[in-house]
N, C-alpha and C positions, 0 to 999 in steps of 0.2 A: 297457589293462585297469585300470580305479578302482584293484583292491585291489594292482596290482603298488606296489614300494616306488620313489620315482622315486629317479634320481640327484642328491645333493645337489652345489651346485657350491663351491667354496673361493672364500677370499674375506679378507686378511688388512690389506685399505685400510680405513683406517677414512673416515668419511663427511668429504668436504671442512666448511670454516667455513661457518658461515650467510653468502650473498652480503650485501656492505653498500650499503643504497638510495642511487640514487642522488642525487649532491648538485646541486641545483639554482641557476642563476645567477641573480643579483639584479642590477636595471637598476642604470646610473650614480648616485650620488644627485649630485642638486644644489648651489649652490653656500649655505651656511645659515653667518646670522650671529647664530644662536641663540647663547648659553651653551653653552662644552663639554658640563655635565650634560647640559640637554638634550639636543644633539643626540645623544649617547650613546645615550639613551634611545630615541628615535627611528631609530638607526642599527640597535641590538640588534633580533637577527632575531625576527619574531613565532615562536610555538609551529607545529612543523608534523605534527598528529595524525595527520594521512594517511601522512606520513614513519614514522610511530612505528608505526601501524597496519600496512604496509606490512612492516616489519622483522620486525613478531612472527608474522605472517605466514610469512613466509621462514623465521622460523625452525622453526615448526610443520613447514613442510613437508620442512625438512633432516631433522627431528626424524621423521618420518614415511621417511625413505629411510634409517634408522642401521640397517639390520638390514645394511646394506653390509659393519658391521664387525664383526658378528655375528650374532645368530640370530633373523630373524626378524623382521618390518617392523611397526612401530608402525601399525597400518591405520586403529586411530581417529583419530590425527592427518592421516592422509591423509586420511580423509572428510572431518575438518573443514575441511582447505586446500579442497580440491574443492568444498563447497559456499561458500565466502566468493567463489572466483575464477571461479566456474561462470560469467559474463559480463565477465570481465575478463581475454579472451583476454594482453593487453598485461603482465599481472603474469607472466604463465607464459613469456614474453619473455623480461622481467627476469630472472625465477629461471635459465633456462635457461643467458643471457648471464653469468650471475652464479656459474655451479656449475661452477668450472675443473675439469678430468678427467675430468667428465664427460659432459658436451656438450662439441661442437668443432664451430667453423665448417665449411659445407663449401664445396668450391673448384665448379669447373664448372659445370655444367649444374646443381648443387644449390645454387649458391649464395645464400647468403640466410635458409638453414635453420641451427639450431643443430642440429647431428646426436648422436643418443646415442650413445655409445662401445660397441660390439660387447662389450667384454668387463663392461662393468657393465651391459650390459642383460640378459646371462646373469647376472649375480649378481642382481640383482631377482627374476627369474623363477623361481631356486632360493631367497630368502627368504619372495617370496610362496606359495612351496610349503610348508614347513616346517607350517604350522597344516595344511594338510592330510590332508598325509602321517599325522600322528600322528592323526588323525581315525578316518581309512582303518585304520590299524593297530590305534588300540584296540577299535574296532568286529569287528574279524576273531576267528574261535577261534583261542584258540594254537598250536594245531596248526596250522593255516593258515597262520600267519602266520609260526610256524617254516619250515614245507616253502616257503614263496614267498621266506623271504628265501637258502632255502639253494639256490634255483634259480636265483636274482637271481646270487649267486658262482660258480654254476658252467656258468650261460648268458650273460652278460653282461648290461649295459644294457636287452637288448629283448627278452630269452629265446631269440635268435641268435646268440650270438655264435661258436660254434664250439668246438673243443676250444681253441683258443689263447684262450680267456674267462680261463681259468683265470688267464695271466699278468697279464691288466688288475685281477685280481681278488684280493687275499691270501685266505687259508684259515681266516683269523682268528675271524670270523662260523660258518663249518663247525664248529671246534673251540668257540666257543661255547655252541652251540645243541648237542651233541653231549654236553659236560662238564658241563654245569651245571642240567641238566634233569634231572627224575626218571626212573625207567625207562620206567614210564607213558607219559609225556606225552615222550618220545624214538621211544617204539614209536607215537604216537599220530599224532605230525609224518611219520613213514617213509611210515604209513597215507593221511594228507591227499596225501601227495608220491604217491604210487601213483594216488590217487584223482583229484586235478587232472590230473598228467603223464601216467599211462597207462607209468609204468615204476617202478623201484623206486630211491630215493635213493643205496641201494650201488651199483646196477648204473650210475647219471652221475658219480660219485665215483669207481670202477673206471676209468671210461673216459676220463673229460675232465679228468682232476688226471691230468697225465703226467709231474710232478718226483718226486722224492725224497721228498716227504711222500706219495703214495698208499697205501699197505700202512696206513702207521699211521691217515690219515683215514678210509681202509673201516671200520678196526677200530675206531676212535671210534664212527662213527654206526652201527654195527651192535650196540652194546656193547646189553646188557640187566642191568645188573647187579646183583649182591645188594645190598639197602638195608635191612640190617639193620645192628643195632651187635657184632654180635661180631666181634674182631680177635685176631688170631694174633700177638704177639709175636716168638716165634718164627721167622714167614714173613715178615714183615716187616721183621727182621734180615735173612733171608738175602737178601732182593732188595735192600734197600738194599746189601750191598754188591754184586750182578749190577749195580746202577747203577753204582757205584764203578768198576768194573772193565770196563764199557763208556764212560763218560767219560772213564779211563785210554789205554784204547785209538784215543779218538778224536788228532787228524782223521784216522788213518790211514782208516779207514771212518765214515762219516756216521752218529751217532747217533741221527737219525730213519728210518735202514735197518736197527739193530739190531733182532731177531730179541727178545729182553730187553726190551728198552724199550719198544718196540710192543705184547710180551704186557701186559706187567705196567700200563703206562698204560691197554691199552683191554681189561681183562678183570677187574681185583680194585674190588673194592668203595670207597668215597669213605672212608669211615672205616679199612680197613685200609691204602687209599694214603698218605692222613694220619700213618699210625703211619711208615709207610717211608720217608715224609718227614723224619719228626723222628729218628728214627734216625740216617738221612743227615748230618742236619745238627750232629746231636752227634759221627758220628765222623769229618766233614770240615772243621769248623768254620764251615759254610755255605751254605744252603738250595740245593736240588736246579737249581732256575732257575738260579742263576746260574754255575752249570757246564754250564745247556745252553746258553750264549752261544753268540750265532750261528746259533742254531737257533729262529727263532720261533714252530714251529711247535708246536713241544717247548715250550719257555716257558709258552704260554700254553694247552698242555694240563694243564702241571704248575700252573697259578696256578688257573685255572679248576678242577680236582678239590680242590684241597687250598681256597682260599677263596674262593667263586662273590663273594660282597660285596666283598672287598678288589680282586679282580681289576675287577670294574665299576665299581667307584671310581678308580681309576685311568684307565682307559678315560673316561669323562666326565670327570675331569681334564685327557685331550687334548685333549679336545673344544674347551676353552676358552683353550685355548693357543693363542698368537699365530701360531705355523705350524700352526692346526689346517687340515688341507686337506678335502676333502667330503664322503670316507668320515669322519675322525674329526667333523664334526659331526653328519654322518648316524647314527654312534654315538649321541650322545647320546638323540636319539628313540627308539630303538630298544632302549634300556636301560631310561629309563624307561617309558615301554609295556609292552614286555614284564616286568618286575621290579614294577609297581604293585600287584601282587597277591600277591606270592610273598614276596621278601628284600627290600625297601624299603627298612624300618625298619634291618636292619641294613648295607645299603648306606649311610645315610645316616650313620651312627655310624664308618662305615670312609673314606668322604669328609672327616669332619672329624680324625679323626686324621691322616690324610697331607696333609691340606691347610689345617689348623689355622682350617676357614673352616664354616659349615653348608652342608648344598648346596641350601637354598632359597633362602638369598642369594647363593648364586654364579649361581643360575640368573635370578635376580631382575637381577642385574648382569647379564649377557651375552645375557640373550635379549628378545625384542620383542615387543610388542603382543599379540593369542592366542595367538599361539603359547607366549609366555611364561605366559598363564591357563593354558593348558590341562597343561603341564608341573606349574605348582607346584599344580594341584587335582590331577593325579599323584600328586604325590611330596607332598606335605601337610607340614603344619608339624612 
């Protein structure tokens, strides 16, 4: 299906050296009873432009496969190798013979071929995906394109996977799209999920999430709730300390099975959570996350209600990380698409506080060819 979201593949090798041409032998010379200068002169190799031609070549087209070690394949440099070499079977030889790790002689009955390496021809195939994908997704309503990625976690790969989807799949993306949406456009995605699926997002969340986090993700993506600004001081003291006092209690019982935690995360309003937040963290000396260590389900409920921007920003900061593996690059598309319209601007303001860097030029650094256009016409200067 066009609009499913594909699987992005990881990919942490950065792109072998440009191959170096090869060097050509020169006949014996003769026996010359010139002048040393001269014969200098005449020994010194002529210019060899073809040689030079040849090199930049090679390197365009290294320059054209770098999305290996990142995101996204420079495709104008490839057009331009393909159209120089489009009769010069013998150069794609060279390059092949020339590109260690990734071609490899084959033995047998193949031999004679340079063969491509199985697992970087899966890496091509997910960089030449990457401009598409974000194609497909910014074209989609948000609703749609909420209810399909929240079907992608909890079917698998192909919309099969079965109820053990769930373990190939973290809950990450659920609690996203769950916390950080308005109520609207939460009740909006439930609607498209009903409408595509033919069942309702609680009732494959009930069923196919069979760990410890079930109760509290129902109660996430089922949540509707007030989005106004008044806040109860008050109420907010007293659950900040019902936190206290079920974090206390933990590991004896699992914090994402409290009975407290689950209300109060998937039922009060963003701005009175905030307040019970900061509460928390004045009479603990330290933000609500990091007492639900070990629990990531909980973390990134708590990150996500309290600041939708900082938590995205972070998120795209793994993206770009050297162990980023397919989901965290797959992140990346998938925040800015969906955030191009909504908290951008203050995503990008929370990217350079934690990463002391802008994030049009980190994205300008790490990503490749459209894919990288069509990102930073995204995310704007």
């Amino acid at each position: 299906m066009a609009q499913q979201v594909l699987a992005q593949v990881n990919s942490n090798s950065s792109p072998p050296a440009s191959p170096q041409p090869p060097r050509l032998r020169t006949a014996p010379r003769k026996q010359e009873r010139d002048p040393p200068q001269h014969r200098e002169a005449r020994e010194a190799p002529p210019p060899q432009p073809a040689m030079a031609a040849a090199a930049d070549e090679n390197q365009d087209l290294t320059r054209a496969f770098a999305g290996l070690g990142g995101l996204g394949v420079d495709e104008a440099a490839l057009v331009t190798a393909l159209g120089r070499w489009r009769r010069h079977p013998e150069r794609r030889a060279q390059f092949r013979r020339g590109f260690p790790g990734f071609f490899s002689a084959s033995a047998g009955a193949a031999a004679g071929i340079e063969r491509c390496e199985d697992e970087y021809l899966r890496h091509l195939e997910a960089e030449f995906a990457r401009f598409k994908d974000a194609a497909v997704l910014w074209a989609l309503h948000p609703w749609e394109r909420d209810a399909r990625w929240a079907h992608h976690v909890l079917h698998g790969e192909h919309g099969d996977g079965g109820r053990a989807a769930h373990a190939r799949h973290p809950p990450g993306l659920l609690v996203e799209v769950a916390c950080t949406r308005a109520a609207d456009d939460l009740l909006g995605a439930r609607r498209a999920y009903q409408a595509i699926y033919h069942r309702s997002l609680e009732e494959d969340v009930a069923y196919r999430v069979t760990d410890a986090t079930a109760s509290l993700l129902v109660g996430l993506v089922t949540a509707y709730r007030y989005e106004g600004e008044r806040v109860s001081e008050e109420l907010a003291a007293e659950e900040a300390k019902a936190l206290a006092a079920a974090v206390k209690a933990a590991p004896a019982a699992r914090l994402v099975q409290n009975e407290q935690v689950v209300r109060i995360l998937a039922t009060r309003s963003k701005p009175q959570l905030r307040a019970t937040f900061k509460i928390y963290k004045e009479l603990h000396g330290k933000p609500l996350e990091e007492d639900f260590a070990g629990e990531p389900c909980l973390q990134d409920a708590v990150k996500c209600l309290d600041s939708p921007p900082r938590y995205f920003a972070e998120v795209i900061g793994r993206a770009f990380g050297d162990d980023a593996d397919r989901l965290a690059k797959a992140a990346l598309t998938r925040i800015v698409v969906s955030r191009a319209d909504a908290d951008m601007e203050e995503i990008k303001d929370a990217y350079t506080k934690q990463h002391r860097a802008k994030l049009a030029d980190a994205v300008a650094k790490n990503t490749h060819g459209h894919y990288k256009d069509a990102l930073l016409a995204m995310i704007g200067k």
